[in-house]
Structures are given as structure tokens and as C-alpha cells.
C-alpha positions in Angstrom: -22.2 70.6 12.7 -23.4 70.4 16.5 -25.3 73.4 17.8 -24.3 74.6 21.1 -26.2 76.7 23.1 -25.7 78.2 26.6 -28.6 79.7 28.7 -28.2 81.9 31.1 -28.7 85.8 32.1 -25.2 87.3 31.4 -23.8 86.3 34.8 -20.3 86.1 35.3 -20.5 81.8 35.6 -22.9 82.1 32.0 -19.9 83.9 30.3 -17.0 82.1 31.9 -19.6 78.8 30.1 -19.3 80.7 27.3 -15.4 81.3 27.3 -15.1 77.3 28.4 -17.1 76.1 25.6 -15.8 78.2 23.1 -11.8 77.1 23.9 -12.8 73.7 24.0 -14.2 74.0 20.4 -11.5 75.6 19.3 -8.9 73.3 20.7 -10.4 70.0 19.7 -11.2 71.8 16.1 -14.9 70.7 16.4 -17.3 71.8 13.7 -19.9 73.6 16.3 -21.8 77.1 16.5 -22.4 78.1 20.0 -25.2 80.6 20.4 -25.7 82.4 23.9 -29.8 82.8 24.9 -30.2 84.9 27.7 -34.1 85.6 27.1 -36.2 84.1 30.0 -38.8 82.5 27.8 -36.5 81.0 25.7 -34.2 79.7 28.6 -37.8 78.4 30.2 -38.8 76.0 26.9 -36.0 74.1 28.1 -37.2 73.0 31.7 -34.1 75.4 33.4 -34.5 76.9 36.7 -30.8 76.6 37.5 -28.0 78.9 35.1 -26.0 78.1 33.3 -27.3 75.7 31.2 -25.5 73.9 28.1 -27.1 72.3 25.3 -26.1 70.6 22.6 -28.4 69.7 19.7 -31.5 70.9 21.3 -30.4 68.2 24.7 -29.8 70.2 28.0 -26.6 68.0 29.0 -25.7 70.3 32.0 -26.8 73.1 34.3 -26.7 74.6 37.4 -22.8 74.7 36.8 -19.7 75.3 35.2 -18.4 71.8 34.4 -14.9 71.3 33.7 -13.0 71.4 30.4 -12.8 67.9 30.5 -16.4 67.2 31.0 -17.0 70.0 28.5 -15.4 68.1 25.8 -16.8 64.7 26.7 -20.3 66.4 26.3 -19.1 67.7 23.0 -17.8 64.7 21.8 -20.8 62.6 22.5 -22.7 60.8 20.3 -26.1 62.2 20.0 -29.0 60.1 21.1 -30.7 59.9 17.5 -32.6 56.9 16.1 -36.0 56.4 17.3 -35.7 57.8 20.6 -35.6 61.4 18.3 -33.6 64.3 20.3 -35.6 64.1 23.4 -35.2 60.4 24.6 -38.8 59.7 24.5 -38.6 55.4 24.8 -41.3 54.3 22.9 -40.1 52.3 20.8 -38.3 48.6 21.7 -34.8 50.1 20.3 -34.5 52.7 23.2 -34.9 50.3 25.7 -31.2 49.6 26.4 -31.1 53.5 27.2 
């Protein structure tokens, strides 16, 4: 299951991410939870100055904007960047090289 989270402070572009996101979800039938953090200090562990912000599986993939339904998916849809680069893309190892 992908966990997908959207930061932001309530604003009317945060819940129209939320909306998005959510009939995206529904409409491709993937197996996600979305979780909505609107807490500062939570919102700031993730390096965002600019809301709304999605994540999925701990990976900020977008912010600053309400990307497209289209784009949502893809971001969805993506395979997650496991292996040895672990979920924050640190290339310290020879296999993350092509990245």
C-alpha cells in the first residue's frame, strides 16, 4: 500500500490536492491511504517552504502546486526508488549511480 501524504495549512489549493489525489486513487483503484498534515513542524521535517506539498512513501514528489490529474497519477503510479539508494536517494552505493 503507498502512503500518501499532502502538506499544507488548510488552504483552498491544499484541499483541492486533497480532492485531486483522492479521485485519482479512487479511479485508477490504487491500494493508497492519503493522510493530510497541516502541522508546521511536521510539514518542516520534509524541507517544504512552498504548499502544497505531495508525498508519496515518505518522497516529496511535488510542491508549490497543484499538478494535474495526469501528473497526479504518474506520481502515483511510479515505481519507488528502493534498493540501496533507501527512500531518500542517498547514492552511495555503485547501484544508484545510473539515477
Amino acid at each position: 500500500m503507498k502512503k500518501v501524504k499532502i502538506l499544507g495549512s488548510g488552504c483552498a489549493s491544499c484541499n483541492q490536492l486533497v480532492d485531486a489525489v483522492k479521485a485519482v486513487i479512487a479511479a485508477e483503484g490504487i491500494n493508497a491511504s492519503v493522510e493530510k498534515v497541516e502541522d508546521i513542524q511536521q510539514i518542516m521535517v520534509y524541507n517544504v517552504i512552498s504548499t502544497p506539498a505531495l508525498v508519496v512513501d515518505e518522497q516529496v514528489v511535488c510542491k508549490g502546486r497543484v499538478p494535474s490529474r495526469e501528473e497526479i497519477k504518474e506520481l502515483l503510479m511510479a515505481k519507488p526508488q528502493g534498493g540501496c539508494c533507501g527512500s531518500h536517494g542517498s547514492k552511495t552505493s555503485g547501484c544508484c549511480s545510473n539515477n
